[in-house]
Each structure stands twice: as structure tokens, then as C-alpha cells.
PQR file with spaces between the fields and no chain letter, atoms N, CA, C, O and H, PARSE charges and radii, in Angstrom:
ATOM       1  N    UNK     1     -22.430   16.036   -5.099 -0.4000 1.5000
ATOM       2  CA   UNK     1     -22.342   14.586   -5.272 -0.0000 2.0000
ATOM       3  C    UNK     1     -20.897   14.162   -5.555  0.5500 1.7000
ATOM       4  O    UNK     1     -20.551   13.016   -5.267 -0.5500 1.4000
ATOM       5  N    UNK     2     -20.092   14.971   -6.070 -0.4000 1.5000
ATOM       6  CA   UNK     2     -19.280   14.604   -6.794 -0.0000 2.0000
ATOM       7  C    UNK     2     -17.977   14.873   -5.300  0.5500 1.7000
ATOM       8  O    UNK     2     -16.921   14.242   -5.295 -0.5500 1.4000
ATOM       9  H    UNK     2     -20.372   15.902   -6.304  0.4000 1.0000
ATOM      10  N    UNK     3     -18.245   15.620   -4.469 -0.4000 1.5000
ATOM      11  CA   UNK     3     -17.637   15.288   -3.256 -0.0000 2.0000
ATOM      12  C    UNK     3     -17.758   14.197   -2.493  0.5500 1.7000
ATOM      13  O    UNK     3     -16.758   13.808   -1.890 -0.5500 1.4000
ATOM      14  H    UNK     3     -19.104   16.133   -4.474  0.4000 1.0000
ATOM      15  N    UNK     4     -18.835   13.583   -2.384 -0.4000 1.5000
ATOM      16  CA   UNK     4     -19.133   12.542   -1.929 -0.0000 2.0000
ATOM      17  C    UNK     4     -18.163   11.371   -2.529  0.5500 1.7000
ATOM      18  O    UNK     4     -17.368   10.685   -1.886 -0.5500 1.4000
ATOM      19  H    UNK     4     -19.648   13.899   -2.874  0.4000 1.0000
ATOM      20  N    UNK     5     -18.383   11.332   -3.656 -0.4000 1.5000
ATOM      21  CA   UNK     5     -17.616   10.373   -4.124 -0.0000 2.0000
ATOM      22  C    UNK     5     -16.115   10.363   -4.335  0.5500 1.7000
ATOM      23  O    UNK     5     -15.478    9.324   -4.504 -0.5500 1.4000
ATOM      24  H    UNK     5     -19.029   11.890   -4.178  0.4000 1.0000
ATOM      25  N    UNK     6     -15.419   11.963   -4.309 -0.4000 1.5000
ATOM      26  CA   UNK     6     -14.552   12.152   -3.791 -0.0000 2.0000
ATOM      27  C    UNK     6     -13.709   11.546   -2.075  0.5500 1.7000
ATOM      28  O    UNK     6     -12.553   11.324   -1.714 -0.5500 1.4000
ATOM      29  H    UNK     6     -15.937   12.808   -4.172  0.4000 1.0000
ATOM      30  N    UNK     7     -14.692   11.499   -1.615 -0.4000 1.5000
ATOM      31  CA   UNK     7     -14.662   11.439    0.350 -0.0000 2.0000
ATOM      32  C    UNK     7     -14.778   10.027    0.276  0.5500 1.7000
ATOM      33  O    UNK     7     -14.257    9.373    1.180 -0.5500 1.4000
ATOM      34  H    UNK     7     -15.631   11.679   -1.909  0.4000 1.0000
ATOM      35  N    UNK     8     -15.474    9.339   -0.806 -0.4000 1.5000
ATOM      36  CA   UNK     8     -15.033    7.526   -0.079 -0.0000 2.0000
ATOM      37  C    UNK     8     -14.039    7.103   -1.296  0.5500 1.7000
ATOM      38  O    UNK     8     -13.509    5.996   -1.196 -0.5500 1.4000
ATOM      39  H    UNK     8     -15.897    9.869   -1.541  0.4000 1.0000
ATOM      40  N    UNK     9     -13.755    7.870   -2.396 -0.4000 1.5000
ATOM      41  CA   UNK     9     -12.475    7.613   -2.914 -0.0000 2.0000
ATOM      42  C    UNK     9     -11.418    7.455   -2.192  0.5500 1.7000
ATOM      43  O    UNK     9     -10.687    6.482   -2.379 -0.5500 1.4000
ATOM      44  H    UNK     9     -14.185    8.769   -2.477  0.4000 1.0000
ATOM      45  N    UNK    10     -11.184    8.290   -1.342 -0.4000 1.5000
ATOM      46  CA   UNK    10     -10.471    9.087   -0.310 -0.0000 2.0000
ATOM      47  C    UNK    10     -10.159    8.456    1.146  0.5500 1.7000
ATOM      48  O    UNK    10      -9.166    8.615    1.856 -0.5500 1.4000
ATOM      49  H    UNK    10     -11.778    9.080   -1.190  0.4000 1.0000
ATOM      50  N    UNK    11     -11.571    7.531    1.407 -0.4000 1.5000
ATOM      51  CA   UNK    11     -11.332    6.521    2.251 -0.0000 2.0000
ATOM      52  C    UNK    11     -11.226    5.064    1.846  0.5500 1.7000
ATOM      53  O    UNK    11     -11.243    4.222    2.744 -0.5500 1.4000
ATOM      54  H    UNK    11     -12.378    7.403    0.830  0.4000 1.0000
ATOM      55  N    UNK    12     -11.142    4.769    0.860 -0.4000 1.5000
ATOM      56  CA   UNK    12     -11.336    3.368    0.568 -0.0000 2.0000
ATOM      57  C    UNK    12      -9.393    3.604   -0.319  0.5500 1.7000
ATOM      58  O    UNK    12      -8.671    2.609   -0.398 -0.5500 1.4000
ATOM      59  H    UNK    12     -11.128    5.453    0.131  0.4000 1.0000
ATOM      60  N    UNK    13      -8.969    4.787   -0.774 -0.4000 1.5000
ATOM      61  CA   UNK    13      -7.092    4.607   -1.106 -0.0000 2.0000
ATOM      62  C    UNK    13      -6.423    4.917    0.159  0.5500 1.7000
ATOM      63  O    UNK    13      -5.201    4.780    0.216 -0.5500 1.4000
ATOM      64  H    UNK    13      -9.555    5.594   -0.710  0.4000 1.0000
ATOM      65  N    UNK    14      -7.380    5.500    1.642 -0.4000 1.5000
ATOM      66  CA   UNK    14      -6.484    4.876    3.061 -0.0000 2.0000
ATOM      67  C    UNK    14      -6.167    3.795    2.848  0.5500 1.7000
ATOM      68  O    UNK    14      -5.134    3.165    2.619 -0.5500 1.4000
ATOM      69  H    UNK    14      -8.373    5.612    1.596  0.4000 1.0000
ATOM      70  N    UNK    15      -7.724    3.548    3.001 -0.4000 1.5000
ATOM      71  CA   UNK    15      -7.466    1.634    3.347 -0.0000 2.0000
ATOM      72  C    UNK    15      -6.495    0.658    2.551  0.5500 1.7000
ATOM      73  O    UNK    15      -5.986   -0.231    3.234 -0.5500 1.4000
ATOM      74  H    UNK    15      -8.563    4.059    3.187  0.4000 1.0000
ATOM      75  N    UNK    16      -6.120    0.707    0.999 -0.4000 1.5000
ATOM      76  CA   UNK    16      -5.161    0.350    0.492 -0.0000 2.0000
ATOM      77  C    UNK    16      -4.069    0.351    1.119  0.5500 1.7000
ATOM      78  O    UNK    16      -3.293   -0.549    1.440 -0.5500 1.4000
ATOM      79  H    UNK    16      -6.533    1.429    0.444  0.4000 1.0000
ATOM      80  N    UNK    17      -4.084    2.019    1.339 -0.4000 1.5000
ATOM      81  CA   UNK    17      -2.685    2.673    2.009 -0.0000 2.0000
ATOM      82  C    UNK    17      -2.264    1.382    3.112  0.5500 1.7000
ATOM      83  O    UNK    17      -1.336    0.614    2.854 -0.5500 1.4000
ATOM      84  H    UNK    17      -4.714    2.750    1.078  0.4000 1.0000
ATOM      85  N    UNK    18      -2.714    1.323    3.793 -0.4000 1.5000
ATOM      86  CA   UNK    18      -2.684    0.705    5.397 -0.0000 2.0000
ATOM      87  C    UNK    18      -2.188   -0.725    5.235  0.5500 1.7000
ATOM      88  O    UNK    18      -1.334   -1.338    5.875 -0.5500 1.4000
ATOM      89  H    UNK    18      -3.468    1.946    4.003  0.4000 1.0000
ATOM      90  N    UNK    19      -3.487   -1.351    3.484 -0.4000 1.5000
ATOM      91  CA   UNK    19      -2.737   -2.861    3.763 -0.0000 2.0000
ATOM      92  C    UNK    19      -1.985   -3.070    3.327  0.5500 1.7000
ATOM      93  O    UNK    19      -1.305   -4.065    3.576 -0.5500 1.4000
ATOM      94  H    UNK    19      -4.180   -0.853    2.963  0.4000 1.0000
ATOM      95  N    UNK    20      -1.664   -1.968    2.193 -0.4000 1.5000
ATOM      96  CA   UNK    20       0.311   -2.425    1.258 -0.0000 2.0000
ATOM      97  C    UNK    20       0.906   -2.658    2.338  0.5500 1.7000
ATOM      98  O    UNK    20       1.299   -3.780    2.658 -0.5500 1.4000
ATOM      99  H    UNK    20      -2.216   -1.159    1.991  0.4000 1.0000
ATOM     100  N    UNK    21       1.146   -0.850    3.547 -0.4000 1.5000
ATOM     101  CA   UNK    21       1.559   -0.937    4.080 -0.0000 2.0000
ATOM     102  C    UNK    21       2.284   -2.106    5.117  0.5500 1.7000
ATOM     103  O    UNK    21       3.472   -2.377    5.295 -0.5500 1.4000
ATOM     104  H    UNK    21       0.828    0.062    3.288  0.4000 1.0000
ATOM     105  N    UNK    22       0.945   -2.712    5.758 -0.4000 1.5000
ATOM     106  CA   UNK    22       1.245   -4.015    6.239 -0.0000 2.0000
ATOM     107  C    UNK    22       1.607   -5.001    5.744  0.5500 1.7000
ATOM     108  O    UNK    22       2.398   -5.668    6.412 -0.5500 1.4000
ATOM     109  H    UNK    22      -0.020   -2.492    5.614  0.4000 1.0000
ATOM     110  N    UNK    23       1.219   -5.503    4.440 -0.4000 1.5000
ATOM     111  CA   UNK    23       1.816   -6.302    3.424 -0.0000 2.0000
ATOM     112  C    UNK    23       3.049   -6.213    3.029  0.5500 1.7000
ATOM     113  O    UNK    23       3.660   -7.225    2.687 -0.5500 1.4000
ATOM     114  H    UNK    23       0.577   -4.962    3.897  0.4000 1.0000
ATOM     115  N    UNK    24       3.620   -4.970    3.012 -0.4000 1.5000
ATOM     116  CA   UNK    24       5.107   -4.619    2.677 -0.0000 2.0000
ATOM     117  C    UNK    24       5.939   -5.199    3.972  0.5500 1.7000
ATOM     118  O    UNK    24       6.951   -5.867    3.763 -0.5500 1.4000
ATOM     119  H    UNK    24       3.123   -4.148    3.289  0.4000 1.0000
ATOM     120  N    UNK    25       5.508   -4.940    5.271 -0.4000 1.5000
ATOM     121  CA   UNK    25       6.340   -5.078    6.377 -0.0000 2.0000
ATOM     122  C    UNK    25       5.782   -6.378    6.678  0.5500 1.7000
ATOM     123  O    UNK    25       6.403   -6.823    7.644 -0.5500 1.4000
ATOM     124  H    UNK    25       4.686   -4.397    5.441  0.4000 1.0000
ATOM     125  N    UNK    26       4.901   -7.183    6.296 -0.4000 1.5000
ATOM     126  CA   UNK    26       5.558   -8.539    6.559 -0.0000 2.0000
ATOM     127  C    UNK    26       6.428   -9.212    5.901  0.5500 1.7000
ATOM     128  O    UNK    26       7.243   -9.952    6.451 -0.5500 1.4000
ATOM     129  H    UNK    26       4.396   -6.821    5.511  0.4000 1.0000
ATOM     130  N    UNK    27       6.319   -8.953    4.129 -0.4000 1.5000
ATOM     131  CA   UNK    27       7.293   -9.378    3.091 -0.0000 2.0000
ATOM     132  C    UNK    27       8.613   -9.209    3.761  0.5500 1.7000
ATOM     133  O    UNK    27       9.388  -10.159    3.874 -0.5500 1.4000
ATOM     134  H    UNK    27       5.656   -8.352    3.683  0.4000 1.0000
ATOM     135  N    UNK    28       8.926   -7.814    4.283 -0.4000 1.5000
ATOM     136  CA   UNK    28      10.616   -7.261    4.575 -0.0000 2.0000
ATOM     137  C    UNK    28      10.712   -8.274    5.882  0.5500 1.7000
ATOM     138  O    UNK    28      11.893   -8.533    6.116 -0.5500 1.4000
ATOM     139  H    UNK    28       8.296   -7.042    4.192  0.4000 1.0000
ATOM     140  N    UNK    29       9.616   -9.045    6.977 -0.4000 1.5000
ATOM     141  CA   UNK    29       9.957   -9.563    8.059 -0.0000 2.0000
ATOM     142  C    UNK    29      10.760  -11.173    7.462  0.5500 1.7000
ATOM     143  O    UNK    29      11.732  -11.638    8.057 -0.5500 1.4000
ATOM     144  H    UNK    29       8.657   -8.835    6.787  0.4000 1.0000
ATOM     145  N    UNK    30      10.113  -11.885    6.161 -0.4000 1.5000
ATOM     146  CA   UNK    30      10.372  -13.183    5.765 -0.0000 2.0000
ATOM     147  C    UNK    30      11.586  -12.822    4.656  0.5500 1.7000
ATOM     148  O    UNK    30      12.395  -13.732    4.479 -0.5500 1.4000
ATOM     149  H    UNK    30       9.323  -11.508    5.678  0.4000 1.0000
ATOM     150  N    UNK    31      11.769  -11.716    3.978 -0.4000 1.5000
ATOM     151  CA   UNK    31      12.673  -11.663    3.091 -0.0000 2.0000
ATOM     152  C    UNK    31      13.972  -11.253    4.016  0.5500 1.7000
ATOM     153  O    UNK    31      15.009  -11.027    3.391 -0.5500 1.4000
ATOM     154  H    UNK    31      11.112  -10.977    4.122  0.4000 1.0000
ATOM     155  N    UNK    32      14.010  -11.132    5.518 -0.4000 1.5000
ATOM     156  CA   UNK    32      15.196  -11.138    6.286 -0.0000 2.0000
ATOM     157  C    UNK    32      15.258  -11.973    7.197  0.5500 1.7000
ATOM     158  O    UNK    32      15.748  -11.582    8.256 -0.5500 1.4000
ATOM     159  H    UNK    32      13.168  -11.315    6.026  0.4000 1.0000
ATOM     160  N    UNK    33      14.783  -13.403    7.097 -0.4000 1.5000
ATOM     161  CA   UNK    33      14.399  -14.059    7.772 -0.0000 2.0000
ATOM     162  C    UNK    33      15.319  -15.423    7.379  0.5500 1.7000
ATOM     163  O    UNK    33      14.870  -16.298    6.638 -0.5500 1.4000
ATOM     164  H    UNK    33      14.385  -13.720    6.237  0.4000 1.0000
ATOM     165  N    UNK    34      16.621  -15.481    7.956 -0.4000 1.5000
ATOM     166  CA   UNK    34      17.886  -16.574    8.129 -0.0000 2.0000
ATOM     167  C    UNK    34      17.326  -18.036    7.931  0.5500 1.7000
ATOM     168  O    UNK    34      18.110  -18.925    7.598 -0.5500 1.4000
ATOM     169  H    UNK    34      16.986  -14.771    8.558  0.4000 1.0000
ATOM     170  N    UNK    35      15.884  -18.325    8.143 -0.4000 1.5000
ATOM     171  CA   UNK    35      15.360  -19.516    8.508 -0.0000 2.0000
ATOM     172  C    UNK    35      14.494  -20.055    7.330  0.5500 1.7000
ATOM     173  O    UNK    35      13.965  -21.167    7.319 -0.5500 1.4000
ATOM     174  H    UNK    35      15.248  -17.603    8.414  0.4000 1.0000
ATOM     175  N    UNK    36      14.400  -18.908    6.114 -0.4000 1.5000
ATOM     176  CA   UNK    36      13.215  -19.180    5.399 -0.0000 2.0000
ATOM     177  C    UNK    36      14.520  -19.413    4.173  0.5500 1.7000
ATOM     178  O    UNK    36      15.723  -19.210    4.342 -0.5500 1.4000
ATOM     179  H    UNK    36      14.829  -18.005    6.124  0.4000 1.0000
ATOM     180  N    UNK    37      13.979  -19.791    3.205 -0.4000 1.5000
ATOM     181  CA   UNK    37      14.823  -20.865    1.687 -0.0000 2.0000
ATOM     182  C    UNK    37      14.815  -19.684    1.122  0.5500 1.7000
ATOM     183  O    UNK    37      13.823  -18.970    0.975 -0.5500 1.4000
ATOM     184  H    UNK    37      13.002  -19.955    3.067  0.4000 1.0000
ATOM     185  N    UNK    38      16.226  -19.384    0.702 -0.4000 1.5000
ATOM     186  CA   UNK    38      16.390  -18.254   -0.646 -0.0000 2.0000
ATOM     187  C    UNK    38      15.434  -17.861   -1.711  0.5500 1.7000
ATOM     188  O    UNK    38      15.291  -16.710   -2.125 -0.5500 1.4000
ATOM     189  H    UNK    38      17.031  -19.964    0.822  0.4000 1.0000
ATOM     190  N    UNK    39      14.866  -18.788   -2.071 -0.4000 1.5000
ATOM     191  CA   UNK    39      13.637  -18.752   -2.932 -0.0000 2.0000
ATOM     192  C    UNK    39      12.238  -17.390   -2.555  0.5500 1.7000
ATOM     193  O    UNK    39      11.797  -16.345   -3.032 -0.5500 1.4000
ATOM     194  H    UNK    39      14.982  -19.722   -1.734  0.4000 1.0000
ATOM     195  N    UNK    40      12.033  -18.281   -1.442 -0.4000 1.5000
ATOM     196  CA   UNK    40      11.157  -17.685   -0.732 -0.0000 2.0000
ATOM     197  C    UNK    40      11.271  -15.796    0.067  0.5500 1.7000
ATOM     198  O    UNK    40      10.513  -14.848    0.271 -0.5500 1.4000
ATOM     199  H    UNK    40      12.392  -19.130   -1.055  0.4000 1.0000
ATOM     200  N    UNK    41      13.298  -16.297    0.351 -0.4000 1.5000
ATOM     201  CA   UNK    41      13.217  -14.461    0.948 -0.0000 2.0000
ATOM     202  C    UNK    41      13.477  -13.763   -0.237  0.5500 1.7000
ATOM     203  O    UNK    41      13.675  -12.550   -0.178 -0.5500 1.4000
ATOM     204  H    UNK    41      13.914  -17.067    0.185  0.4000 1.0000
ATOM     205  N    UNK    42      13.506  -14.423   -1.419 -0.4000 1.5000
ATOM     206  CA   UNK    42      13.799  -13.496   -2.944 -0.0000 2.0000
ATOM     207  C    UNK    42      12.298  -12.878   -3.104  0.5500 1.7000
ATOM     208  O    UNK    42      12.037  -11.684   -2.963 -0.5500 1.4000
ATOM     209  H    UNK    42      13.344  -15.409   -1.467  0.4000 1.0000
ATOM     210  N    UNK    43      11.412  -13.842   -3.405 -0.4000 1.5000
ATOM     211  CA   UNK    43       9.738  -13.772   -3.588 -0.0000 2.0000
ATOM     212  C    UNK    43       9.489  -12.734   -2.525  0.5500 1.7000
ATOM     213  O    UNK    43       9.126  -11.650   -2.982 -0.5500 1.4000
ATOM     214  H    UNK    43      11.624  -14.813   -3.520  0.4000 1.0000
ATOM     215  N    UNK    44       9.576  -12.793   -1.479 -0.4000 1.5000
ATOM     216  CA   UNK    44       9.352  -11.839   -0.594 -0.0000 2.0000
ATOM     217  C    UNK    44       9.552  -10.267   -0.753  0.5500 1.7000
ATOM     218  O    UNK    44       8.788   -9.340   -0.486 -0.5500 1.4000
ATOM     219  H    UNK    44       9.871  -13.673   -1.107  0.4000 1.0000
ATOM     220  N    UNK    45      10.885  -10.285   -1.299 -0.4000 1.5000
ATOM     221  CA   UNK    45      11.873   -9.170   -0.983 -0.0000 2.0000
ATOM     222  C    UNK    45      10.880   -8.227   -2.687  0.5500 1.7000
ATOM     223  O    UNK    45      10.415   -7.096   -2.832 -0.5500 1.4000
ATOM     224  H    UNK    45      11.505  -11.038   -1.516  0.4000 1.0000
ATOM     225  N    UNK    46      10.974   -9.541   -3.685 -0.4000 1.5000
ATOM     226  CA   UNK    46      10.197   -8.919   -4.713 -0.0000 2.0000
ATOM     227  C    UNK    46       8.897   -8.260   -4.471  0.5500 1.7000
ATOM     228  O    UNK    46       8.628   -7.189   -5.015 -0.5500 1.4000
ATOM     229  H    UNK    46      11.352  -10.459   -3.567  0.4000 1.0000
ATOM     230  N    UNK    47       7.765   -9.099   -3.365 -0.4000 1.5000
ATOM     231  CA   UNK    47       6.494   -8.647   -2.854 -0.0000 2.0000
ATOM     232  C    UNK    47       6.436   -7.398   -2.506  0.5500 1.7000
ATOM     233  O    UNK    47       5.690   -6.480   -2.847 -0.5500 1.4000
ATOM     234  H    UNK    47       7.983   -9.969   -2.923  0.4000 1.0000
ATOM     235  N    UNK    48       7.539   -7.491   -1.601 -0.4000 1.5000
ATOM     236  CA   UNK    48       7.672   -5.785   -0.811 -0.0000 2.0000
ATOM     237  C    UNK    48       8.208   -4.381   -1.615  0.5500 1.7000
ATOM     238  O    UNK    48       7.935   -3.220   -1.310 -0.5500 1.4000
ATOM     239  H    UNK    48       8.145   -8.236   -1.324  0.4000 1.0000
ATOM     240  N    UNK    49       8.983   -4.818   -2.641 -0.4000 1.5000
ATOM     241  CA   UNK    49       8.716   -4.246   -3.311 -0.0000 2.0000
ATOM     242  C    UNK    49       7.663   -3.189   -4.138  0.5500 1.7000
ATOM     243  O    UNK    49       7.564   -1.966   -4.240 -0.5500 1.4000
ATOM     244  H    UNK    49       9.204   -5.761   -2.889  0.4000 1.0000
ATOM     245  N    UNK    50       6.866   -4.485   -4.719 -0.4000 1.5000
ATOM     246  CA   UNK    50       5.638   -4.204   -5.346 -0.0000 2.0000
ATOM     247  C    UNK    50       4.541   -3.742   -4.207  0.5500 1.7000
ATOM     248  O    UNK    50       3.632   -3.105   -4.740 -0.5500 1.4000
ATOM     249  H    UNK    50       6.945   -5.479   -4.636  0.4000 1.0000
ATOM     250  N    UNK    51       4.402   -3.869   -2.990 -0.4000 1.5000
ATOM     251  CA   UNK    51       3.535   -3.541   -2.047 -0.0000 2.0000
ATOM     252  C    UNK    51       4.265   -2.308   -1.813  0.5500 1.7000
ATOM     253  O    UNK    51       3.289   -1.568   -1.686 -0.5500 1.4000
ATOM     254  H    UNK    51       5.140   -4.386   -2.557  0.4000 1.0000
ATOM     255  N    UNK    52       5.382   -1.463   -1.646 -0.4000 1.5000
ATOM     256  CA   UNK    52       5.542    0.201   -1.188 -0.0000 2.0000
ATOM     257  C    UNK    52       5.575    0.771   -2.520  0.5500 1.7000
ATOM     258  O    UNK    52       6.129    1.856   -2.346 -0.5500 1.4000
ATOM     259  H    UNK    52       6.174   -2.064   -1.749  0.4000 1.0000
ATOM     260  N    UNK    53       5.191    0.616   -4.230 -0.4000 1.5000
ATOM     261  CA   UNK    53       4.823    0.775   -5.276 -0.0000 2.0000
ATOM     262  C    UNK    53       3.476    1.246   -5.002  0.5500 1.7000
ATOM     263  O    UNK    53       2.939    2.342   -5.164 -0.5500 1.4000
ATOM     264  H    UNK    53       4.741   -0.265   -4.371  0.4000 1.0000
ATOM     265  N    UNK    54       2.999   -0.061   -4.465 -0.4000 1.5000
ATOM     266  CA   UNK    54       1.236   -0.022   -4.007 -0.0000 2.0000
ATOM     267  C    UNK    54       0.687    1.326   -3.526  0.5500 1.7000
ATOM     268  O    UNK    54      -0.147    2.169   -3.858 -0.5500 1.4000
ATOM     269  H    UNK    54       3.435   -0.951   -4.333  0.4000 1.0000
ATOM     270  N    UNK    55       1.726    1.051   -2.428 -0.4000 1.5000
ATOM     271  CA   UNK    55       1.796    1.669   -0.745 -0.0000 2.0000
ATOM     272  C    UNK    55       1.511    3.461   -1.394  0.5500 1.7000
ATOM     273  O    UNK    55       0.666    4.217   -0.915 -0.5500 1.4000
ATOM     274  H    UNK    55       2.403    0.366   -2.158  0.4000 1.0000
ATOM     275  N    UNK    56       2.380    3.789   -2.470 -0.4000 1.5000
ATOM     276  CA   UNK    56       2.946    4.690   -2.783 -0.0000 2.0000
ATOM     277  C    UNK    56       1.744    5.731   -3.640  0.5500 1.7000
ATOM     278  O    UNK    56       1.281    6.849   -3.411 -0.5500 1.4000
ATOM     279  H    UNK    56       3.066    3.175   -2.860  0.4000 1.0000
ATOM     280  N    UNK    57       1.548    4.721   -4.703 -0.4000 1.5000
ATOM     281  CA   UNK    57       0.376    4.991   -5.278 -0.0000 2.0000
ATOM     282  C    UNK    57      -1.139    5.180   -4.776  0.5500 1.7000
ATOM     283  O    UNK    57      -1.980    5.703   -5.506 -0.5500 1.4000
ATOM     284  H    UNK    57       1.924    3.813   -4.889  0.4000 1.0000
ATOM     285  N    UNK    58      -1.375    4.810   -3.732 -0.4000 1.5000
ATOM     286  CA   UNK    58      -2.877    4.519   -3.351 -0.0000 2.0000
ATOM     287  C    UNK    58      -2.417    5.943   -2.179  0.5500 1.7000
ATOM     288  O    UNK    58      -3.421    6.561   -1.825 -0.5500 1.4000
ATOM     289  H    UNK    58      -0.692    4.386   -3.138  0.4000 1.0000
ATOM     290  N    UNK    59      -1.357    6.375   -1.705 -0.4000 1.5000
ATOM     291  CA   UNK    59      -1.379    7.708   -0.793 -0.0000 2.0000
ATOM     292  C    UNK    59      -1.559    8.599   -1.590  0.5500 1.7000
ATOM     293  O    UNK    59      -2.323    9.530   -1.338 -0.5500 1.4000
ATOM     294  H    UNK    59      -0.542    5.873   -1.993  0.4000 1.0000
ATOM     295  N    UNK    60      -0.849    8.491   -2.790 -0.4000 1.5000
ATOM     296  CA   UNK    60      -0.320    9.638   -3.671 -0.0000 2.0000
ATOM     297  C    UNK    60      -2.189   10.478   -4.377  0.5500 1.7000
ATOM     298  O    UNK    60      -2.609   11.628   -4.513 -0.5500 1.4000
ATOM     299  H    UNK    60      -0.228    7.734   -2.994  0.4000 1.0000
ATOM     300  N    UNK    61      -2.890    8.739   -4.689 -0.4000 1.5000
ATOM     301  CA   UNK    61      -4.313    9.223   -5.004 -0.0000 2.0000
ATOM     302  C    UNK    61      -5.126    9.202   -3.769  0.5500 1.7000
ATOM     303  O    UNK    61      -6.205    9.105   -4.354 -0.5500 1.4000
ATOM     304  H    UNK    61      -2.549    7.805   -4.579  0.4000 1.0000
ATOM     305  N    UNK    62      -5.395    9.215   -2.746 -0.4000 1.5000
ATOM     306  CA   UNK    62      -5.842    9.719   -1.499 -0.0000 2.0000
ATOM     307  C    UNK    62      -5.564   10.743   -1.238  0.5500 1.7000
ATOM     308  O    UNK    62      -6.409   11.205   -0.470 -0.5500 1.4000
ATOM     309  H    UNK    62      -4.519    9.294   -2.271  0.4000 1.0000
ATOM     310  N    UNK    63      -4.126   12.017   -1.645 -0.4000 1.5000
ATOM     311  CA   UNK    63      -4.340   12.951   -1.760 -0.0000 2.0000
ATOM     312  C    UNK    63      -4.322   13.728   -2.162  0.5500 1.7000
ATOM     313  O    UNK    63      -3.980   14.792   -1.645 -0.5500 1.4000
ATOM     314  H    UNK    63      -3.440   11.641   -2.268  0.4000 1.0000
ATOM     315  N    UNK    64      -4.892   13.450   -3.915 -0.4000 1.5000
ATOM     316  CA   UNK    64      -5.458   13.847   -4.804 -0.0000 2.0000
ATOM     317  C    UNK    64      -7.354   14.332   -4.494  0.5500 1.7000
ATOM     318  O    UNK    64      -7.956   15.403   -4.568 -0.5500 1.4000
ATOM     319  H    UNK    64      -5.170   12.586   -4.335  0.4000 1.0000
ATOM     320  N    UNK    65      -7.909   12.454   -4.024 -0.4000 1.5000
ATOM     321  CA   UNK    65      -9.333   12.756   -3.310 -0.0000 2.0000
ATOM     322  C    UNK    65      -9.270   13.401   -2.122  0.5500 1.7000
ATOM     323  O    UNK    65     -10.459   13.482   -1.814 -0.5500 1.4000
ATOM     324  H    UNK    65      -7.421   11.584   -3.964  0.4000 1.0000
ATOM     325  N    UNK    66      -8.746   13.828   -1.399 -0.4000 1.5000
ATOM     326  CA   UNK    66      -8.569   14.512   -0.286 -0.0000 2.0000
ATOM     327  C    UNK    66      -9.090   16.026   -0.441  0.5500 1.7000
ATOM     328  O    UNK    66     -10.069   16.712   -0.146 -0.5500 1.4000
ATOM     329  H    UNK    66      -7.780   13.762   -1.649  0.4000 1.0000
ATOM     330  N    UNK    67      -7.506   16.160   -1.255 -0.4000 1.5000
ATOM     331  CA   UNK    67      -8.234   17.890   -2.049 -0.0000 2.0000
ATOM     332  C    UNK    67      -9.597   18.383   -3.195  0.5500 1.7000
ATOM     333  O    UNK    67     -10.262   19.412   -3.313 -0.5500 1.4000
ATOM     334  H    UNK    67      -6.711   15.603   -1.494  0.4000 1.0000
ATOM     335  N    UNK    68      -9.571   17.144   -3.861 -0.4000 1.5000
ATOM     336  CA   UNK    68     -11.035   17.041   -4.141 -0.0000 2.0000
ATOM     337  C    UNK    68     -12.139   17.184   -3.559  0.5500 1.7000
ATOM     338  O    UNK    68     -13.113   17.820   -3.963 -0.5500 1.4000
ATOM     339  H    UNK    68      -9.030   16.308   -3.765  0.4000 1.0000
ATOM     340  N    UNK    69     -11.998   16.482   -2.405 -0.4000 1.5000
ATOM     341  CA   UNK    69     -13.522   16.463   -1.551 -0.0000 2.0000
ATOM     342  C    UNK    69     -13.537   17.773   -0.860  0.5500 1.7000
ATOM     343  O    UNK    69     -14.557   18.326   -0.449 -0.5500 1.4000
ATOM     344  H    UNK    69     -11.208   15.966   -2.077  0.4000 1.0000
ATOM     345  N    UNK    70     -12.376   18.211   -0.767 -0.4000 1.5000
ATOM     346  CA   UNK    70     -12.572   19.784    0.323 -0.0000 2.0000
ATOM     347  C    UNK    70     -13.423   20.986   -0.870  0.5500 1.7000
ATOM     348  O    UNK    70     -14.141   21.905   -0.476 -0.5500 1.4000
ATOM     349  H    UNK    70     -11.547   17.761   -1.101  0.4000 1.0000
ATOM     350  N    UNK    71     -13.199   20.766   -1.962 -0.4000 1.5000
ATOM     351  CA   UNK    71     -13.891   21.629   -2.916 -0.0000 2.0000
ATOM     352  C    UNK    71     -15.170   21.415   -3.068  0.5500 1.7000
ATOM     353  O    UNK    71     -15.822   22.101   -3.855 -0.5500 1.4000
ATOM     354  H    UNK    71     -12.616   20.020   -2.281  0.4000 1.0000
């Protein structure tokens, strides 16, 4: 049982993985973006930040459950 719950631990900190991911690379598209108000590419640049933090953490425990579930 306790693999099981390992294996959708495991798929549900992909799925994190995937949307920091994407979340990070739109932040970096508006925080370099000549057209958008300083304000806004600061907020951004801060987002993306905190989203490859995210990004970072939710891989790091995916493969933690990874090696879990193989046991």
C-alpha cells in the first residue's frame, strides 16, 4: 500500500514539476519584456524566482517517491 501511495506521490510532484516549470518560463518571458512597466517585470522576475524554488523542490521530492515506490 504504502507503494502505491508512494507512485501517485510521485506523479502528482511531476505534475508540480511541469507547472513551476511553465510558470517560471512565462514570468522570465514578461520580466524581459521592454514593453511591460518596471513594476510588473520586477513582480515577474520575483515570480520566477519563487517558481524554479518550486520547480526545484517538487523534482527533488519526486525523486525521493520515485525510489520509494521501486521498494
Amino acid at each position: 500500500m504504502e507503494t502505491v501511495k508512494n507512485a501517485a506521490n510521485y506523479v502528482g510532484d511531476t505534475v508540480q514539476q511541469g507547472m513551476s516549470g511553465a510558470s517560471k518560463e512565462a514570468n522570465k518571458s514578461v520580466a524581459k519584456d521592454s514593453d511591460a512597466s518596471l513594476g510588473t517585470r520586477a513582480s515577474a522576475a520575483k515570480d520566477a524566482i519563487g517558481d524554479k524554488a518550486d520547480e526545484t523542490s517538487s523534482s527533488a521530492s519526486a525523486s525521493v517517491n520515485k525510489e520509494a515506490a521501486k521498494h
